[in-house]
N, C-alpha and C positions, 0 to 999 in steps of 0.2 A: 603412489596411487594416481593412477586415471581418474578426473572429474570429467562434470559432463553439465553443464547450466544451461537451462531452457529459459529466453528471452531476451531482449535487446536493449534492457534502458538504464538509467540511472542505478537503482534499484538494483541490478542483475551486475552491474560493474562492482559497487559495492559490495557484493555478497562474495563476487570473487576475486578481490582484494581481499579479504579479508580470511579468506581460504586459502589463500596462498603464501598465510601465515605459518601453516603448518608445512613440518619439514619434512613429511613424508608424501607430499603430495608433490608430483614431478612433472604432470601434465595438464593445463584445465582446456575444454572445447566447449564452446557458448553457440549455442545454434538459436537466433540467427547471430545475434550480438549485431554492433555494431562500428563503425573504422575506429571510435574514438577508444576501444575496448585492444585492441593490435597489438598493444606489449604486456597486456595480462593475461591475454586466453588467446587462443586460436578459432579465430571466425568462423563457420561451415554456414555455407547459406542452405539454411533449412527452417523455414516456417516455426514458429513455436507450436501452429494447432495441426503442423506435417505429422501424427504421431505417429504413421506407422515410417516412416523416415528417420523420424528421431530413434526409435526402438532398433530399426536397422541397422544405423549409423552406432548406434549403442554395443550392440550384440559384436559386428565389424569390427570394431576399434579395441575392445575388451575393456571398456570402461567400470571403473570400481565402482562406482557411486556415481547419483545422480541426483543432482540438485535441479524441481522443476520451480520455478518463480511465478509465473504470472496465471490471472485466474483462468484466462479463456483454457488453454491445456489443461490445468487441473480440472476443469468441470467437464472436458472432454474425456478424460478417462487416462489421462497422459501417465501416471503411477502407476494405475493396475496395468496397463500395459509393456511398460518396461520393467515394473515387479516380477509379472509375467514369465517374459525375458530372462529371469534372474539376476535384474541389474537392482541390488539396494538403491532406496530414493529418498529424499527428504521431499514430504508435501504432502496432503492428505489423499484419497483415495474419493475417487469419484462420488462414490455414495457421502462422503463426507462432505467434499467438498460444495455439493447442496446447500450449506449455508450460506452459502454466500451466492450462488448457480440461482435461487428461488428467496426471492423477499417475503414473499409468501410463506414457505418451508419457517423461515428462522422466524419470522413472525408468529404462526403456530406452534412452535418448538416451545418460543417463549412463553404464550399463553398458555401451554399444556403443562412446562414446570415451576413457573409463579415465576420467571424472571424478568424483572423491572425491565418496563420498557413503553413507550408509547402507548395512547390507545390507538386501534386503527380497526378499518372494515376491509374486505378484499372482494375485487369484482374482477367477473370476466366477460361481463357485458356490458356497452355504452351506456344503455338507459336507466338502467339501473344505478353508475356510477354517475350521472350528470343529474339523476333525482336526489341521491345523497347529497350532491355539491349544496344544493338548496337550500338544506339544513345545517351542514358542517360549519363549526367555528373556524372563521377567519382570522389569521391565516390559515393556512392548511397545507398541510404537505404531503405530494402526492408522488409515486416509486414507480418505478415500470420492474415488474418483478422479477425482468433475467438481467444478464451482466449487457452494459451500454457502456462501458469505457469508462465508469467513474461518472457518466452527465445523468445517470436515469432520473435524477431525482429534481423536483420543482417544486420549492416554497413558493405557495400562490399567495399573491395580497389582498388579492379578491375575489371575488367571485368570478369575475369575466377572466381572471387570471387563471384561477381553478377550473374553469369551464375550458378554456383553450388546451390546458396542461392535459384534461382527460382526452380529449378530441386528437391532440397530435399525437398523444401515446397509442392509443387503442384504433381511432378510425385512420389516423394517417400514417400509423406504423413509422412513428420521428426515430423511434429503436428496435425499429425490426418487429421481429416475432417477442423480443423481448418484454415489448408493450403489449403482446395479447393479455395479459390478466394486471390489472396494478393494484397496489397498496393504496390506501387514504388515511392517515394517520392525523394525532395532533400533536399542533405544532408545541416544540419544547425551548424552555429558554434557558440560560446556564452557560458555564464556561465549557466548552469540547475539549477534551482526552482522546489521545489513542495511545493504546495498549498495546502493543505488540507479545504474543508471550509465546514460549515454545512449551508444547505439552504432548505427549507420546500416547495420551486418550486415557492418563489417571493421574498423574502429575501436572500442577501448572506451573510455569518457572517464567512469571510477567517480568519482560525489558524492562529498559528505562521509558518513563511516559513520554511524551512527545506533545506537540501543537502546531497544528498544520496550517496553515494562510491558501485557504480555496479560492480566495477572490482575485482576479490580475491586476488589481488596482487597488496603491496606497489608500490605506482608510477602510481596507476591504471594500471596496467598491467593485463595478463592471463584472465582467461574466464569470462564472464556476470554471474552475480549469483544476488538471489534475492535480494540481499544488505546486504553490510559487515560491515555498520556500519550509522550513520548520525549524524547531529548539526541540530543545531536550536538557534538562527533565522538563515538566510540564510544573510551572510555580503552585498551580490549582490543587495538585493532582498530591495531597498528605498525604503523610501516612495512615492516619486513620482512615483517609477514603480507599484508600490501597486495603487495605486492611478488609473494608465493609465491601470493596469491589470483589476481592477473592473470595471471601464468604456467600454473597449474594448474586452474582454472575458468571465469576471465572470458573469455579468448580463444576457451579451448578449446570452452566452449559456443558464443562466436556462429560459430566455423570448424564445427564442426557441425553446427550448425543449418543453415548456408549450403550444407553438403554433401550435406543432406537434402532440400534444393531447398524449405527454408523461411527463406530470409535474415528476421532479423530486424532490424526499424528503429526506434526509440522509448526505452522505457524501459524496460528489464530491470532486475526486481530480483531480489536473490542475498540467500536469506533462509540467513546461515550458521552453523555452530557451530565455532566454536574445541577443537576434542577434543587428549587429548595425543595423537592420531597426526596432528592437522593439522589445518588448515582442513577440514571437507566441505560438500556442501548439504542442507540442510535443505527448502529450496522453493525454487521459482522462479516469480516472479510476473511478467506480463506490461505491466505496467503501472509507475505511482507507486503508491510503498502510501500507506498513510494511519493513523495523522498521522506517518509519517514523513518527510512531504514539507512536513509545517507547521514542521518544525525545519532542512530541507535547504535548500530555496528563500531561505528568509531568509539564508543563508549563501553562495547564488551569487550573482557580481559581476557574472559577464557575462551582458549581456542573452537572459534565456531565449528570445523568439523567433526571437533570429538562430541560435542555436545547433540550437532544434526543427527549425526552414528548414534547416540546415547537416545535421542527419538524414534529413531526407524527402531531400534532394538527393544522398546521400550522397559528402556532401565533410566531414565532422568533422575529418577531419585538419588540417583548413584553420584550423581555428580553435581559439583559442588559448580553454581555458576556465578561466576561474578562480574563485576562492574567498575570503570574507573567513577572516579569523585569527579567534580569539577560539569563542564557544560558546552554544549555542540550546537554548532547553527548551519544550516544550509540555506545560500543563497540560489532560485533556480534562476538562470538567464536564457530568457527565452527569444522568438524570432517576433520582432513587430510583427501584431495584429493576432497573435495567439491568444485565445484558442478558436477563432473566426479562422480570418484569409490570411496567409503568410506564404513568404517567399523563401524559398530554398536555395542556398550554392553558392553561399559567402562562405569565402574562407576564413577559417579558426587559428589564432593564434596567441599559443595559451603558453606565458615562459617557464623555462627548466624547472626553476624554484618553485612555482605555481602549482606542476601538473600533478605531483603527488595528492592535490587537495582537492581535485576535480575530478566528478563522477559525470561521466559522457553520456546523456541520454540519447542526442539525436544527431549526431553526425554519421558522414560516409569521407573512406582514405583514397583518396585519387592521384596520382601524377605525384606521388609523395606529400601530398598535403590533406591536412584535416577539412571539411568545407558541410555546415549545417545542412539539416536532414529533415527535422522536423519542427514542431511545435516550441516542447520544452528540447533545450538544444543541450544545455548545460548546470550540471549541481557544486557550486564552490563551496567549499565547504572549511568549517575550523574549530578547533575547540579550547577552552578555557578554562580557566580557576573561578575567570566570572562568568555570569551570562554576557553582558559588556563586554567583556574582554574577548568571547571567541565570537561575536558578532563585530567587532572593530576587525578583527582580524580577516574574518570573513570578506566585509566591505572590502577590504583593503586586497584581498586575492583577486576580488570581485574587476577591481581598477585596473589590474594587470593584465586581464582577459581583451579580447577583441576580435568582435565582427564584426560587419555592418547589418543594419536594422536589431542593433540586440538592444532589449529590454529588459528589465528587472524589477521589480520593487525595493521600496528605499526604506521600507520600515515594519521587514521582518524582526521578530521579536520583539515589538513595541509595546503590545499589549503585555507580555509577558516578564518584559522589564516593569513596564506601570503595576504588576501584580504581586512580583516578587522582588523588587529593588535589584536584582541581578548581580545578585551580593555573594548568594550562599550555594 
């Protein structure tokens, strides 16, 4: 089989490594991908939001299947249009993909089927949303309602903080058009879950949980960034809350969704908080997140493209999906001063033994050498019996690596060991 993966980063490496498990599959082509991807797929520089290039490139090549990753494509229409085509895809379909495209949409979605979740208000005019600020308990947290890369979102600590957050969304357009309308929600407190689950728009069949480290600084400190690192499973994250999440969220979104004549097909994730009144949601993403798919995938047994085929088809019921034991940690190393100002076009030098455990978000292949691209540059990654054990391990690929100006955090899964002894 012909593959065909839509996007360039960590995330999109992992997914296709991990397809490249299967023995029938003979060729994968990652549009755009990136240098650090060179012995697992075939590069084609082509935009992920290029769709009628990617459909082209699609159609031309005789690709079997198509796997689209990241959200900007999917809420552009990137499925239906190579569905179109006649090329099968893993990922939801435009109208689906709205959950995540509109903070707004999933917002209403939730209040219309009782699914726990924040309170919140929704405005599309300043004066109105800066007369709420007035009143709103502080903190508050405040959405810009289209997709922003992962930043739209700003826990205000005050008022003048709340007050700046509506003004750079809405009047200074800090995210585009994406801040013409935001969210105002209240603020939640709790340990955070993500969920990652594949479901074919009637079956859900939720990964292993995960715990993501947003802050770029030990102690969770300094700025929001796409994530610095993750574990899996998540120590929080029972069974019985597993249990009360599927009952109470996972179903009830995809039977809604389906009821609004948006069935969804692919990967939904459920980005959640554990509050003392319950599980609620926090987000929902249309997609794999990232890296929390560099700690999940290494932890599934069965082979991912039969299970992707078993969603586009929707027969999931049919198959039987499983999991290893044991526990994954992803370290991300990123470029001094990420996710600010950073400097690009050190070169990478990651040894033999190492490179199987490293998922390349942000390099380019020059002159025969690897040399950093971006922000998040690099996901080391390892797993274990313990949580300890595949975060030592981790660390320890982490030492092998080298560029200059690279940075990391020193105390992914800290919290996580503190919650669950990193035993079991």
């Amino acid at each position: 089989m012909k593959l065909l993966v839509v996007g360039s980063g960590g995330r999109e490496h992992a997914i296709i490594r991990k397809l490249k498990e299967n023995p029938s599959v003979t060729e994968i082509f990652v549009l755009p991908g990136n240098g650090g991807m060179r012995k697992d797929a075939a590069c084609v520089n082509i935009g992920a939001k290029d769709i009628d290039k990617i459909t082209d490139f699609a159609v031309k090549n005789g690709i079997d299947y198509a796997v689209v990753a990241p959200d900007d494509p999917l809420v552009l229409g990137a499925v239906d249009a190579l569905e179109a085509a006649g090329i099968p895809c893993f990922g939801p379909v435009k109208r689906a993909a709205i959950i995540e495209g509109s903070k707004v949409f999933s917002k209403e979605l939730m209040k219309k089927y009782g699914i726990p979740t924040a309170k919140y208000e929704t405005f599309s005019d300043i004066k109105s949303a800066l007369e709420y600020i007035e009143t709103a308990p502080i903190p508050t947290v405040i959405k810009a309602d289209g997709l922003a890369l992962g930043k739209g979102v700003i826990i205000a600590q005050t008022k003048d903080e709340a007050r700046e957050a509506v003004i750079s969304m809405m009047r200074d357009k800090k995210f585009g058009e994406s801040g013409s309308r935001i969210v105002i929600e209240e603020f939640l407190t709790g340990p955070e879950v993500s969920v990652l689950s594949f479901t074919d728009g009637k079956t859900v069949v939720p990964m292993v949980s995960s715990m993501d480290h947003k802050r770029a600084l030990d102690g969770d400190r300094g700025l929001n960034t796409g994530g610095m690192g993750t574990v899996a499973p998540n120590p929080y994250y029972t069974a019985d809350i597993a249990k009360r999440c599927m009952e109470e969220i996972f179903l009830p979104t995809v039977r809604a969704m389906a009821k609004e004549n948006r069935t969804f097909k692919g990967c939904l994730y459920f980005g959640l908080m554990l509050t003392s009144d319950g599980p609620k949601v926090i987000e929902y993403n249309c997609r794999f997140g990232d890296p929390e798919t560099q700690v999940v995938l290494p932890l599934l047994k069965t082979d991912l493209l039969t299970v992707m085929k078993a969603v586009t088809e929707e027969r999931l019921a049919d198959i039987n999906v499983e999991f290893y034991g044991g526990h994954a940690a992803c370290v991300i190393m990123a470029s001094k001063g990420y996710p600010a100002s950073y400097e690009k076009g050190y070169e990478i030098k990651i040894p033999e033994k190492t490179e199987p455990y490293v998922y390349v978000a942000g390099a380019k292949f020059a002159d025969g050498k690897l040399f950093t691209d971006g922000g998040r540059v690099l996901g080391v990654t390892a797993k274990g019996n313990t949580l300890k054990e595949a975060l030592d391990l981790a660390y320890e690929r982490v030492g092998t690596v080298r560029f200059e100006n690279a940075f990391y955090r020193r105390d992914i899964g800290a919290r996580a060991l503190a919650a669950g002894n990193g035993e079991d």
